[in-house]
C-alpha positions in Angstrom: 200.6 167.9 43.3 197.3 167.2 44.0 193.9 166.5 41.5 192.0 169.0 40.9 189.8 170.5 43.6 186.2 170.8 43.9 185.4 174.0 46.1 181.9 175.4 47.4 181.4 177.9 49.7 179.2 178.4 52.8 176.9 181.9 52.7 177.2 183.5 56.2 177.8 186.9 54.6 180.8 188.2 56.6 181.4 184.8 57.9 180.9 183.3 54.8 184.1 180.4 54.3 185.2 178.3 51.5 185.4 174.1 51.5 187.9 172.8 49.2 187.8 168.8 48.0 190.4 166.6 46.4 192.9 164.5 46.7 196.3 165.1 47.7 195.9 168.7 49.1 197.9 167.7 52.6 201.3 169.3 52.4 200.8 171.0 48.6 197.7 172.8 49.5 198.9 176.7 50.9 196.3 177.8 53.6 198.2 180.6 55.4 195.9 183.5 53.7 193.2 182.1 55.9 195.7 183.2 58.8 195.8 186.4 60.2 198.5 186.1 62.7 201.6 184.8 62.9 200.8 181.9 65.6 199.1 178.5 64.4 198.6 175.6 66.8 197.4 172.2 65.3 195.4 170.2 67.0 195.6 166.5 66.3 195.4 163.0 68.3 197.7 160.3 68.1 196.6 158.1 65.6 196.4 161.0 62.8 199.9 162.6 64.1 202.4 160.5 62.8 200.5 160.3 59.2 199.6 163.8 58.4 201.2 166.3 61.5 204.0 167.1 59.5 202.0 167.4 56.1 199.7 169.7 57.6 202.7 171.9 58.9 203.3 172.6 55.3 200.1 174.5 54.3 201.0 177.5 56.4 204.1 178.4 55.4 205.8 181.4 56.9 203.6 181.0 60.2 204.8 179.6 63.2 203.6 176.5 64.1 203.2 174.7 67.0 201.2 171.4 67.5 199.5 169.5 70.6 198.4 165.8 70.4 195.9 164.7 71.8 194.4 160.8 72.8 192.2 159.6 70.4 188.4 158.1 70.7 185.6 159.7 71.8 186.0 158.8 75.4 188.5 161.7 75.5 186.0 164.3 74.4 185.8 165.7 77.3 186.6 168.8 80.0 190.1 167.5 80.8 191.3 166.6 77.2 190.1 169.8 76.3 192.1 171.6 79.2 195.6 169.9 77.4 194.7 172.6 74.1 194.2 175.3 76.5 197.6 174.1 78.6 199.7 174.0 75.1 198.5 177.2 74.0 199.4 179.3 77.4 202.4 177.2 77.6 203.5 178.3 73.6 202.0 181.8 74.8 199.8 182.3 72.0 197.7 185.4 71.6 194.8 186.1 70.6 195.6 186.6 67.4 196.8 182.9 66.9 195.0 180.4 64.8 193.7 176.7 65.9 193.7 174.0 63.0 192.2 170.6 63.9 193.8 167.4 62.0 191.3 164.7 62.6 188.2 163.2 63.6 184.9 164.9 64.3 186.4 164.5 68.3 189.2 166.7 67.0 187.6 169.0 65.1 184.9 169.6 67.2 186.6 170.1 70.6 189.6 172.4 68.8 186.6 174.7 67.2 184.9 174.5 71.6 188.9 175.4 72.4 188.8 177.9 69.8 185.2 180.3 70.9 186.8 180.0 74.5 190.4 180.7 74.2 191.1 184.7 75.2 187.0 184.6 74.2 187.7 183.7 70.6 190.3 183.0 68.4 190.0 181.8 64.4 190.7 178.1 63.7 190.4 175.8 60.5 189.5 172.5 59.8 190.7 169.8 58.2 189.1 166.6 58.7 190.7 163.3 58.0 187.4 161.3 58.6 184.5 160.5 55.8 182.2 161.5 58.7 184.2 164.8 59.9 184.6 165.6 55.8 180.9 165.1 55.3 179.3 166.5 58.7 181.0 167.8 61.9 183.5 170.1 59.9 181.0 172.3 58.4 178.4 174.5 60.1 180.1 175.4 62.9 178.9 173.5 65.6 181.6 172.6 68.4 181.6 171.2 72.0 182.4 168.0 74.5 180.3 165.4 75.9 179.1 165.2 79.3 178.3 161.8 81.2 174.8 162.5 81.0 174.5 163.4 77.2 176.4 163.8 74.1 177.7 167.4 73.0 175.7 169.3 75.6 178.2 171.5 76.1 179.7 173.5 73.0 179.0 176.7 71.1 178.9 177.6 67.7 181.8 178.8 66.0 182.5 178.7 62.3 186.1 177.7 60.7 187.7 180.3 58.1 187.9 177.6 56.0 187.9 173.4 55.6 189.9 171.7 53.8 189.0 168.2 52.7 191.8 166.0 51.4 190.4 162.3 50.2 193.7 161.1 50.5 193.3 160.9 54.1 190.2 157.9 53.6 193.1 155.6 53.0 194.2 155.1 56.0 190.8 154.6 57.2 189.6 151.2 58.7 186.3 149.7 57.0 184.3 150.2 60.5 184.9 153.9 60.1 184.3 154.4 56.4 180.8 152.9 57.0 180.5 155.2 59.8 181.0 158.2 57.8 178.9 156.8 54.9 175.8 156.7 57.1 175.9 160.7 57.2 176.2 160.5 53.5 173.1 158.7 53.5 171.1 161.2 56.0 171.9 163.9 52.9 169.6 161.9 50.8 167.0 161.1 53.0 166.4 164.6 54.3 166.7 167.0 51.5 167.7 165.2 47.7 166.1 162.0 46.7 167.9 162.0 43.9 171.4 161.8 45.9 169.5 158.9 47.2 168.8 157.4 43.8 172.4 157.9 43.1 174.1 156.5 46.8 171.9 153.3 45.7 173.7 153.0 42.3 177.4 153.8 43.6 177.7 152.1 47.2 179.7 149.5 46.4 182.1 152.2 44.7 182.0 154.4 47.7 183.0 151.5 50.0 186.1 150.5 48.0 187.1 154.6 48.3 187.1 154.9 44.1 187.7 158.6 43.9 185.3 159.7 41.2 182.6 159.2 43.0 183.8 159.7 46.7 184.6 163.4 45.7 181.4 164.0 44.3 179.3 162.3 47.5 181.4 164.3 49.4 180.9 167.7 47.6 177.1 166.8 47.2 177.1 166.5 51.0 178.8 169.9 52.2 176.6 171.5 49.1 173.5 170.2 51.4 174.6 170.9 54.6 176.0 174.6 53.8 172.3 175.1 52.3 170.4 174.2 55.4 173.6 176.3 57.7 173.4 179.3 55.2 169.4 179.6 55.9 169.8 178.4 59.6 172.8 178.5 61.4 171.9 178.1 65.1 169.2 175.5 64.7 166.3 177.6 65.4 163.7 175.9 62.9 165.5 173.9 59.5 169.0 172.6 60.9 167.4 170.2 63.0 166.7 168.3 60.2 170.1 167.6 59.9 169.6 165.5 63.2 167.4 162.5 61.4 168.3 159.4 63.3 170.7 161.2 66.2 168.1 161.8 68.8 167.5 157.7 68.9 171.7 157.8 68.2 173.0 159.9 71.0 171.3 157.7 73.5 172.5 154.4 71.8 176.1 155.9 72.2 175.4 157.2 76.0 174.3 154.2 77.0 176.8 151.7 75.4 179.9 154.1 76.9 181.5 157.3 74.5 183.4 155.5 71.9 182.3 151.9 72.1 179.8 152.8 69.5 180.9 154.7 66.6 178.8 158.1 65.8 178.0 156.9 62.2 176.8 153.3 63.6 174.9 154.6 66.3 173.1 157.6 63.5 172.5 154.3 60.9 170.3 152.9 63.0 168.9 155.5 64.4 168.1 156.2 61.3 166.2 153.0 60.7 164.1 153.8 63.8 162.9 157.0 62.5 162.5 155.8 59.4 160.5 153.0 61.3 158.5 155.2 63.4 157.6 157.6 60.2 156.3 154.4 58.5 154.5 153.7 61.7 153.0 156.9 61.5 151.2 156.4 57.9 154.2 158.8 56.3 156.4 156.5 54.5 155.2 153.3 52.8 156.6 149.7 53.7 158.8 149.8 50.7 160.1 153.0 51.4 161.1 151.7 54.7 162.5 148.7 53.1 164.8 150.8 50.6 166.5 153.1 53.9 167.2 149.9 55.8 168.8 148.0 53.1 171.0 151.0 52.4 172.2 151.9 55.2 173.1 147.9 55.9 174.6 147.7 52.4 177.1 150.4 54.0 178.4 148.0 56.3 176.7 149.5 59.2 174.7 147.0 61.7 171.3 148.6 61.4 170.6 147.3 65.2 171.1 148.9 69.0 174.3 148.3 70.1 173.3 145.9 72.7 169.9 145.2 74.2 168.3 148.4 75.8 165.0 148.4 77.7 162.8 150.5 76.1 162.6 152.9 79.7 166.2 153.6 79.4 165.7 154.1 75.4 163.2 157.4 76.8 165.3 158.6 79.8 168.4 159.1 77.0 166.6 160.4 74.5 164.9 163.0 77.0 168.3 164.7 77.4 168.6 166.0 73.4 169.5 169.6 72.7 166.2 169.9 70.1 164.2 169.2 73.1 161.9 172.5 74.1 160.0 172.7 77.7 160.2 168.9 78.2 158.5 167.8 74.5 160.4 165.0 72.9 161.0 166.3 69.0 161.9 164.3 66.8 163.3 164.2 63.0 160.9 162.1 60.8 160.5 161.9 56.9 157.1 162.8 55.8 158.7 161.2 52.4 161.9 159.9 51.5 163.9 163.3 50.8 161.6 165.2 53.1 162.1 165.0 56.5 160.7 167.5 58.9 160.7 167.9 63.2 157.6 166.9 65.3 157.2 167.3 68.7 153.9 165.3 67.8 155.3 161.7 67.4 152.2 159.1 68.4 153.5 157.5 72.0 152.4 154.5 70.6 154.0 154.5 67.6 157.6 155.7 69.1 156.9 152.6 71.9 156.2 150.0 69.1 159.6 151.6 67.4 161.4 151.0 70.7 160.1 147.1 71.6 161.0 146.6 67.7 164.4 147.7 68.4 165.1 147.2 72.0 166.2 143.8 73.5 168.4 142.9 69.9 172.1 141.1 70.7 175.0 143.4 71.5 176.9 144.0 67.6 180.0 142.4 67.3 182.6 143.6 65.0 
């Protein structure tokens, strides 16, 4: 059986879906009422597979299921893995009335939601994450899609689950590397929207990192309750989601440049992170000790807090001009005008944002 489960629910009136938390809900948890068909397809990769295919089998009873396994890393995330979903599901002959499910990652859950708003122009799918930063991030909101060489998720669509399904149990199996990862989203919570989350991540890191479940749930539920706010009152990033992007504009390009998957999401947002809070210091917003405080929590996470290996500040530009929150060639940004207040400018000072990138640019690759 599992413990008992925290639940919150994002308001898109007729799209409107529940998120359930706790521990143990893998195999025990019944999801099929979130199924309209008969036909489910789960999509997983081949790390997650062997721990949780056949678990995940078991919440939708009475359905036929079918599974397809995918590689795993974010190298993958791309237009010929994503053709393998589309292969299983015409080879299986699912309708349109079948489900998708993704078992993983933000990689899995974000390309099965892309297969998903493309397959016979839309079919239903559910998520349930197995990552910290898929639980707390990439499974909620509805935002799906692939890489492309030239920049990170530039290809996608929205397309919200009927429901996610976040079982802790899952972190377990986790290794360190990605339980930082995830924590760094945790962290962008409390710096754009709740200083008091911030106050309280402070007080309870070295809990989160050692996965005590008290206060995982509760970082976790405090995280979807943020993000299914700012998705509720914007859900195609037209003014207020961006701020959901504090630290991935300066992220995305660390991660394109080092090569998909040699940089994890969550390290690449951490410092990322650090820079804007760097350049909003820069820019007379935040105070020196304020800077101070973000830095030293997002290294206390375990995350490396530099660029993953040294970057001319030119290239630094040239990857950070190809961002989604771009508009008619303007660089915008996600800055914090205080800590729990962060807000988009297209108005960054050039020479603020180049002292940010010669503080940053030209550190030692991070090593493991």
């Amino acid at each position: 059986m599992h413990s008992a489960v925290r639940e919150l629910n994002v308001d898109l009136g007729d799209r409107s879906y529940p998120i359930f938390i706790g521990e143990g809900l893998l195999g025990t948890k019944d999801l099929s009422q979130y199924v309209a068909g008969s036909q489910v397809m789960i999509v997983t990769n081949d790390t997650v597979a062997p721990l949780y295919l056949e678990a995940a089998k078991a919440c939708f009873a009475g359905k036929d299921v079918d599974s397809v396994i995918l590689p795993d890393g974010e190298k993958y995330k791309d237009w010929q893995t994503l053709n393998l979903i589309f292969d299983a599901l015409l080879t299986k002959r699912h309708t349109r009335k079948t489900t998708l499910v993704a078992l993983g990652g933000g990689v899995v859950g974000d390309m099965t939601g892309f297969a998903a708003a493309c397959y016979q122009r839309g079919v239903p799918f559910i998520q349930i994450p197995t990552t910290l930063l898929s639980q707390v991030d990439s499974s909620v909101g509805g935002k799906t899609g692939i890489n492309h060489p030239l920049g990170k998720n530039m290809v996608g669509a929205f397309h919200q689950p009927e429901v996610v399904m976040i079982d802790t149990g899952s972190l377990k199996t986790l290794p360190h590397r990605e339980v930082a990862a995830g924590l760094a989203e945790v962290i962008k919570y409390g710096l754009i929207r709740d200083a008091g989350f911030l106050d309280w991540l402070e007080a309870k890191m070295e809990q989160l990192k050692a996965l005590d479940a008290q206060p995982l749930v509760e970082a976790i539920y405090r995280s979807c309750a943020c993000k299914a706010e700012v998705v509720a009152e914007d859900e195609r990033e037209g003014g207020l989601r961006a701020i959901l992007n504090l630290g991935h504009t300066f992220g995305h390009a660390m991660e394109t440049y080092a090569g998909y998957g040699n940089w994890l999401h969550g390290e690449a947002v951490g410092t990322g992170m650090i820079m804007a809070a760097d350049l909003s210091r820069r820019e007379g917003m935040i105070s020196d000790a304020d800077f101070d405080r973000v830095r030293a929590l997002i290294t206390c996470a375990g995350l490396p807090g530099i660029p993953p290996e040294a970057m001319e500040p030119s290239d630094f530009m040239r990857l950070m001009a190809v961002d989604k929150k771009n508009v008619d060639g303007a660089l915008r940004l996600v800055l914090l005008r205080a800590l729990g207040d962060a807000f988009v400018t297209a108005d960054a000072q050039p020479e603020a944002l180049a002292a940010t990138l010669r503080e940053y640019c030209g550190t030692l690759r991070y090593e493991e």
